[in-house]
Each structure stands twice: as C-alpha cells, then as structure tokens.
Residue frames relative to the residue before (quaternion, step in Angstrom):
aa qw qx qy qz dx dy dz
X 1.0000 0.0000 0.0000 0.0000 0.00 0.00 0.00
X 0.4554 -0.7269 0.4442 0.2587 3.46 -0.69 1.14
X 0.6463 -0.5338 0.3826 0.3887 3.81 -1.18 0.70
X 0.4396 -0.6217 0.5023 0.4098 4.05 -0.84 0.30
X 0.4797 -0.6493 0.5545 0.2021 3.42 -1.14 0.34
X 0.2143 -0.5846 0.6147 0.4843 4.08 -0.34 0.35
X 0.8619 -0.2134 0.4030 0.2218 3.03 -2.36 -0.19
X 0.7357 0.5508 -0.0553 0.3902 3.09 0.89 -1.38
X 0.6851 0.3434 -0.2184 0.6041 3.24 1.32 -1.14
X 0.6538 0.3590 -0.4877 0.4536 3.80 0.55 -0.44
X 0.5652 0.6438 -0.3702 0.3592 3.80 0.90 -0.44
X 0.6121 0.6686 -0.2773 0.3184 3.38 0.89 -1.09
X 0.1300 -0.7778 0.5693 0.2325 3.88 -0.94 -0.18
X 0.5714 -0.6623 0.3941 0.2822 2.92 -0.99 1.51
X 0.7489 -0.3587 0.4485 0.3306 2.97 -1.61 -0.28
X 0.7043 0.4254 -0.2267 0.5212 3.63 0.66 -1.10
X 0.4292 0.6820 -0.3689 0.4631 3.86 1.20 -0.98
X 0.7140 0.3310 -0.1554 0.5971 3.71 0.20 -2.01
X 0.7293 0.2657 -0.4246 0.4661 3.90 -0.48 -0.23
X 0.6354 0.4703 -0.4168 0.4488 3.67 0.24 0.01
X 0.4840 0.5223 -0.4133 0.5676 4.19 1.15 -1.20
X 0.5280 -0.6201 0.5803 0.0015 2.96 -1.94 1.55
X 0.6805 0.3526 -0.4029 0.5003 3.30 0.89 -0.28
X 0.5744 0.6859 -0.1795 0.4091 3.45 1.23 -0.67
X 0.6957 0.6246 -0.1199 0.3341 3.61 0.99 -1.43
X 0.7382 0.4517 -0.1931 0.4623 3.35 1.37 -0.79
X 0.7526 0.0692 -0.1166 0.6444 3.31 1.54 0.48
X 0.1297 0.8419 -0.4628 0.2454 3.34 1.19 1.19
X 0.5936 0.6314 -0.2875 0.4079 3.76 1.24 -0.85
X 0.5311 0.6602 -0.2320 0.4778 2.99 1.68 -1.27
X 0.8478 0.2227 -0.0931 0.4722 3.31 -0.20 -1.78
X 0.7134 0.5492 -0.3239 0.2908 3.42 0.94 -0.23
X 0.3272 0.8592 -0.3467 0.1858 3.13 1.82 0.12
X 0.2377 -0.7104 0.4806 0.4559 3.78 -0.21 1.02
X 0.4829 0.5053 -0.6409 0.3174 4.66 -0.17 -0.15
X 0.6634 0.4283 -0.3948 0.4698 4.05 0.83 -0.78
X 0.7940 0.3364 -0.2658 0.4310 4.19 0.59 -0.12
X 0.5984 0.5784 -0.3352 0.4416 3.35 1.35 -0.23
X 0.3315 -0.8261 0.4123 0.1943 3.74 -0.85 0.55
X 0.1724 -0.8093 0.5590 -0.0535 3.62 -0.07 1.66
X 0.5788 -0.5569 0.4828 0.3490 3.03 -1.48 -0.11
X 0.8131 0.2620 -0.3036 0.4220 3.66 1.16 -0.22
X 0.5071 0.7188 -0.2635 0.3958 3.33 2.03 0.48
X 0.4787 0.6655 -0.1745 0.5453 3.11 2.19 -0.74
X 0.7389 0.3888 -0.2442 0.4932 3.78 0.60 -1.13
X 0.7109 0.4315 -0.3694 0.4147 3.34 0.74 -1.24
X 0.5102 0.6152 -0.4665 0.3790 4.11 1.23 -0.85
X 0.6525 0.5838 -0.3256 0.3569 3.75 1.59 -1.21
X 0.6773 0.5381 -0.1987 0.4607 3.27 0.72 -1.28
X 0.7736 0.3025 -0.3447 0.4374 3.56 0.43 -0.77
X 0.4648 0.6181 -0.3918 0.4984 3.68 1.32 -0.24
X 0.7542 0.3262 -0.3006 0.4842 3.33 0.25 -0.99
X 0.6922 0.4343 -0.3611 0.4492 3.84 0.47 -0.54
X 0.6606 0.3615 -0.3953 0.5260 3.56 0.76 -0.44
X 0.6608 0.4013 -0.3981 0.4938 4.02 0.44 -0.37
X 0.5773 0.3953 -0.4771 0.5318 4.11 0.48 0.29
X 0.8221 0.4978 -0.0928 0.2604 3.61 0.52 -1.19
X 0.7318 0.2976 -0.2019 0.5789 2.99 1.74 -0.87
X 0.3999 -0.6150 0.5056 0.4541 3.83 -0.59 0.75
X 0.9498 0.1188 0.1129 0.2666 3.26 -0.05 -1.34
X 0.6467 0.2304 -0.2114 0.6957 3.92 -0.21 0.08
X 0.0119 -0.6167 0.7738 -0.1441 3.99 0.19 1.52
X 0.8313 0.3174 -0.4099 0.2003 2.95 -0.88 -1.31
X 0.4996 0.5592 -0.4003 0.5268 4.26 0.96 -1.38
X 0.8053 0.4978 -0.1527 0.2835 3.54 0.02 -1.08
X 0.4757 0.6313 -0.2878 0.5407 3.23 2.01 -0.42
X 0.7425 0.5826 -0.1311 0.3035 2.85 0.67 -2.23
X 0.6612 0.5586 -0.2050 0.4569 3.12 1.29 -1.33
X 0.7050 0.4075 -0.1990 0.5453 3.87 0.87 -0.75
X 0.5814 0.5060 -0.4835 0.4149 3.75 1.21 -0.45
X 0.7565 0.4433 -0.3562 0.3231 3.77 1.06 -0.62
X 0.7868 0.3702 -0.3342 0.3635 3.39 0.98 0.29
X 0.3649 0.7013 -0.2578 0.5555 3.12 2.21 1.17
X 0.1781 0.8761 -0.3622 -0.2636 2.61 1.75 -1.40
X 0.0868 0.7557 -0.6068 0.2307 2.93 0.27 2.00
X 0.6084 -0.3934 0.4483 0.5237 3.96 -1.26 -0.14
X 0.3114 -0.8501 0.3609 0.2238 3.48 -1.09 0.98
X 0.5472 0.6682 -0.2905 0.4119 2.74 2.18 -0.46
X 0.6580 0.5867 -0.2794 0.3806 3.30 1.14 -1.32
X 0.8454 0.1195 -0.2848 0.4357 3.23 0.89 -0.81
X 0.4279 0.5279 -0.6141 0.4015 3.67 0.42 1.17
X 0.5625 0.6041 -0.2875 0.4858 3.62 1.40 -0.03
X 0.7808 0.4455 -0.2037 0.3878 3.57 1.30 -0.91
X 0.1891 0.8165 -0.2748 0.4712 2.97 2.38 0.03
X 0.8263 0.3218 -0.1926 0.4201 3.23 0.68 -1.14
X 0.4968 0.6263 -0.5116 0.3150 3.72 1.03 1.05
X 0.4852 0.4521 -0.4197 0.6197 3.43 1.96 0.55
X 0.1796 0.7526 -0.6090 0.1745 3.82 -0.61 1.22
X 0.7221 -0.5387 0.2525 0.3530 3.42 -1.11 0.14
X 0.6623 0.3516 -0.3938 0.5316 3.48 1.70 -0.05
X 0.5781 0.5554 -0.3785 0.4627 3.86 0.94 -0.56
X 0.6788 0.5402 -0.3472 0.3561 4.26 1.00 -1.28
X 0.6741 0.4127 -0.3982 0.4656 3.90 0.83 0.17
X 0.5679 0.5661 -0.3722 0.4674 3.50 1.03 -0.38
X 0.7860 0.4456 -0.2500 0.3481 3.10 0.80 -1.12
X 0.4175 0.7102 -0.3293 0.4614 3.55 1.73 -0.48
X 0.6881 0.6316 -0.1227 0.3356 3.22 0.91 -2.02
X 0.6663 0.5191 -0.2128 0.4913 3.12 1.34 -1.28
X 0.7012 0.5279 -0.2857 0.3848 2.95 0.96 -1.81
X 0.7035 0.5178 -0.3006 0.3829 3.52 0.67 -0.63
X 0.4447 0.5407 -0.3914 0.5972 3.83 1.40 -0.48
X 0.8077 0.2611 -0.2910 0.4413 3.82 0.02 -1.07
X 0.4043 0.5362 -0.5307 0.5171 3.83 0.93 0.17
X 0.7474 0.4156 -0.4029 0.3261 3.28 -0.04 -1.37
X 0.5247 0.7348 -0.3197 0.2874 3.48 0.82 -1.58
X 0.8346 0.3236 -0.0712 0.4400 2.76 -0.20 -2.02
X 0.6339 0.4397 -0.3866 0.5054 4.12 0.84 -0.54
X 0.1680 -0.6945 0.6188 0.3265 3.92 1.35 -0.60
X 0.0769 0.6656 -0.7377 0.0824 3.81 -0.01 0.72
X 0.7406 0.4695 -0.3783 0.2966 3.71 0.17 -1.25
X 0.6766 0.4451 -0.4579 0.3665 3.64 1.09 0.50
X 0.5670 0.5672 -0.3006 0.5162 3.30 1.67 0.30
X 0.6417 0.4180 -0.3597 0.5331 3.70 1.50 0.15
X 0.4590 -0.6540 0.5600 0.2193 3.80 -1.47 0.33
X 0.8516 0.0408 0.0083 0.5226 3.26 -0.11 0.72
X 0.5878 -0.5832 0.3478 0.4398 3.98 -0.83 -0.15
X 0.4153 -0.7927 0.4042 0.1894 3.72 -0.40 1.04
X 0.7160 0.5402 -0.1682 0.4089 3.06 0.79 -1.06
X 0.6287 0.4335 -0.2768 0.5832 3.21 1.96 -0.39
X 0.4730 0.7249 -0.2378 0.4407 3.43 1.20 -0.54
X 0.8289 0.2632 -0.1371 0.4741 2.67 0.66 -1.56
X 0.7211 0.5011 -0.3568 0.3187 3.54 0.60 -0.28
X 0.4051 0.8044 -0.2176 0.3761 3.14 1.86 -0.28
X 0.6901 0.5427 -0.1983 0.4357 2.75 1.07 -2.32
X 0.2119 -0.7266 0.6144 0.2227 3.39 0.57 -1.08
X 0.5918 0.5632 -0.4573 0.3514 3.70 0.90 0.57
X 0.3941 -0.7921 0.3815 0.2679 3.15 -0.21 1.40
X 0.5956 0.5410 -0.3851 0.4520 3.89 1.06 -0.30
X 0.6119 0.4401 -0.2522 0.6069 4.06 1.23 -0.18
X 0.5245 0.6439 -0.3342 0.4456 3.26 1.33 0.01
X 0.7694 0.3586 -0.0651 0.5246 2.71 0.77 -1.74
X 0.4990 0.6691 -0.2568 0.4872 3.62 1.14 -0.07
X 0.7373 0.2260 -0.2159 0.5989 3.30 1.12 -0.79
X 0.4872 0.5747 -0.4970 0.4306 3.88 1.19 -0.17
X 0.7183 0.4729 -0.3963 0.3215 3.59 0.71 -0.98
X 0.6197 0.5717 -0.3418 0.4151 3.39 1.27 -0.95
X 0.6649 0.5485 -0.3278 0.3866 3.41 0.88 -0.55
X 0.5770 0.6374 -0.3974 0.3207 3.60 1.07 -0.70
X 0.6994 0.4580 -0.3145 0.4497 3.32 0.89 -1.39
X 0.6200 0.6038 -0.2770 0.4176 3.34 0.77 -1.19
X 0.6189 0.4524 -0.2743 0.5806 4.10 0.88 -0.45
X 0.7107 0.5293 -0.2342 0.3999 3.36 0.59 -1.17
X 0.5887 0.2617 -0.3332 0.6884 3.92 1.28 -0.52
X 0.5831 0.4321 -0.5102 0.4615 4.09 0.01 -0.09
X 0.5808 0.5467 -0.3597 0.4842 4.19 0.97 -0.51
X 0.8574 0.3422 -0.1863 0.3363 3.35 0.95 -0.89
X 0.5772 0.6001 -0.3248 0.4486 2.89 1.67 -0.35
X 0.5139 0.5267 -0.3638 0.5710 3.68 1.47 -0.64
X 0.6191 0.3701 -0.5118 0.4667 3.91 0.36 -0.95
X 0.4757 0.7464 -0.3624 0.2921 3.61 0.37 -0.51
X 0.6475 0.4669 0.0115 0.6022 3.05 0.84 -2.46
X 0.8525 0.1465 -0.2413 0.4399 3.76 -0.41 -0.62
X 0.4388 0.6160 -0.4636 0.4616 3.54 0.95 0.37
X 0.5772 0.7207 -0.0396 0.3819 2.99 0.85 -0.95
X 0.7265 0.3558 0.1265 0.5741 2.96 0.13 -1.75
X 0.6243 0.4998 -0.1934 0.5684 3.95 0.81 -0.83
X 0.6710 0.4289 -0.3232 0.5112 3.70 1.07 -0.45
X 0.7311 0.3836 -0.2859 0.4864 3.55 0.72 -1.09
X 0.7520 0.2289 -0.4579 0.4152 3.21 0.78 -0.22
X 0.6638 0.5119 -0.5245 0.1492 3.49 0.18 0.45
X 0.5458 0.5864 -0.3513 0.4845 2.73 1.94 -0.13
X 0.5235 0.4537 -0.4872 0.5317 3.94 1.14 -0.17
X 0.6075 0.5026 -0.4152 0.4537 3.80 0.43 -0.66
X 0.6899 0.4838 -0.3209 0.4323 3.99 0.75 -0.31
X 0.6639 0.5569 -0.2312 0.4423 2.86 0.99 -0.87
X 0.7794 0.4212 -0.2429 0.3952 3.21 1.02 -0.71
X 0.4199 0.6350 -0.4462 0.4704 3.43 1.83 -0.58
X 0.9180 0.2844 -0.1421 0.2370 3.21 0.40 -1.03
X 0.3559 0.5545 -0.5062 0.5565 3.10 1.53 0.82
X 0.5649 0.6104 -0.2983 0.4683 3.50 0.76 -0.96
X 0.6588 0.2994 -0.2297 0.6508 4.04 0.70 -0.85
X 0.6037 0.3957 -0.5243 0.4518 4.00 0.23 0.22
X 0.6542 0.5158 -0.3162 0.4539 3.29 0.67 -1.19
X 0.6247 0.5221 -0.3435 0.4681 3.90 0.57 -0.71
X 0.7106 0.4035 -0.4124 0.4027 3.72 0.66 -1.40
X 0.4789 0.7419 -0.3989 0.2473 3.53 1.23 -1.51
X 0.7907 0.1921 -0.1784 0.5532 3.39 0.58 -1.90
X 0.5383 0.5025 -0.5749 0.3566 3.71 0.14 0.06
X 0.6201 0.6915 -0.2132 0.3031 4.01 1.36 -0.22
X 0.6130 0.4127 -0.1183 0.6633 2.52 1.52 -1.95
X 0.7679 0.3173 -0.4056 0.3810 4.09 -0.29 -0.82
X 0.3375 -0.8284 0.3768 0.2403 3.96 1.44 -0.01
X 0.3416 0.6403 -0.5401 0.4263 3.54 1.54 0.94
C-alpha cells in the first residue's frame, strides 16, 4: 500500500498542470521559473520584504499581487505569498491603529488640533464633524501604512536573511561534527 500524501502535496499543482492552465500558458516560462520557487539565500528575504510590504499595503488580492511582484523582484514566490498573511482579520485593526499613531507622529498633526478629536468627535455626535475628521484620518493612516510597509519590510529582510545565515551555519556545524566523531 502506497505511503499517504499530506493535504498539501495531493493539493498542490504540478508543474505540467500550471504550464498547460490557459491563463497560465502564455507566460508560463516566466512565472514558472524554478530561481522564483527554489529557496536561496537572497530569494527568501526579498519573498519577506515584498510579502510584508504588499500584505500592509495592499487591502486585498495580497497573495495574486505578491506573486505578481515576486517575479520581477525575483524574490521566492511562495515565501512571499505566505508573508501576506501577517495582515489578517485579527492583526488588520492593530495595524491601522498603529499606522495611524505613526501618521499622526511623524506629520505632528496633534499640534495642529485643539483638544482630542477622535473624542470630540465621537461625542459631538455630528455626523458632518464626523465625517470631517474620517477624511482627515484617511490620508493620515495611509502614510502611517506606508511607513510601517517600510519598517517591516525592512526588518523582515535582515531578519530573514540573519535567520539564513544561521540555518546554515547551524547545518555546517552539524555535518562538521557528524564528520569528525564519524557516527
């Protein structure tokens, strides 16, 4: 009786599957390149970085939108259609929340307002001051969105690229003593 497959591998599409798909076929050489599926040391960080910047930045179609930028990055496509997934429905309000605190910050709006707006405004109950402070807030989130895609882009490279570096000191060191004690 043959071994089970996980989920994943019977789930997966081959190679031949994706070069055969019609939507897929007319630039299959492209996306099918094995440097965009294969896991390097400088294909791994960049899969981070553009994951994380495209999962802060893009509301919505992350992952299509990853994939699509990982091939002319030539980053890992899995890794970063996988890191996409650090914008989710419990992490995407925090991260707004933030983003908007470091919008404010860095624009210093709160020395150009009178008191606390956001209380103010929600108090007032006037839906036209409402909508007055929603508008201010959009732009003001929207550079706090980029400046984080920025930050954890960032940060997501070096460490994945310290995190490589060390797997693979970590597998020298193993073969080394698995050489010298000759077990």
């Amino acid at each position: 009786m043959p071994p089970k497959k996980n989920w994943v591998a019977r789930n997966l599409p081959t190679q031949e599957a994706m070069r055969r798909n019609r939507f897929i076929a007319p630039f299959a050489s492209r996306v099918l390149a094995p440097e965009l599926w294969r896991f390097t040391r400088r294909s791994v960080p960049r899969g981070v970085a553009l994951g994380a910047i495209v999962g802060i930045i893009v509301p919505f179609a992350q992952i299509a939108a990853a994939a699509f930028l990982a091939l002319s990055c030539r980053a890992n496509v899995p890794v970063a259609a996988l890191t996409t997934f650090i914008t989710n429905p419990i992490t995407t309000p925090l991260i707004w929340v933030v983003a908007y605190k470091v919008g404010q910050w860095i624009l210093h709006l709160d020395a150009m307002t009178y008191g606390q707006p956001l209380n103010t405004q929600v108090r007032s109950g006037d839906p036209g001051t409402w909508l007055q402070w929603f508008t201010g807030a959009v732009p003001v989130t929207a550079f706090g969105l980029l400046v984080l895609a920025a930050i954890f882009g960032g940060l997501g490279y070096l460490v994945a690229g310290w995190g490589w570096e060390a797997w693979i000191a970590r597998k020298w060191r193993r073969r080394h003593r698995h050489k010298r004690t000759g077990a």
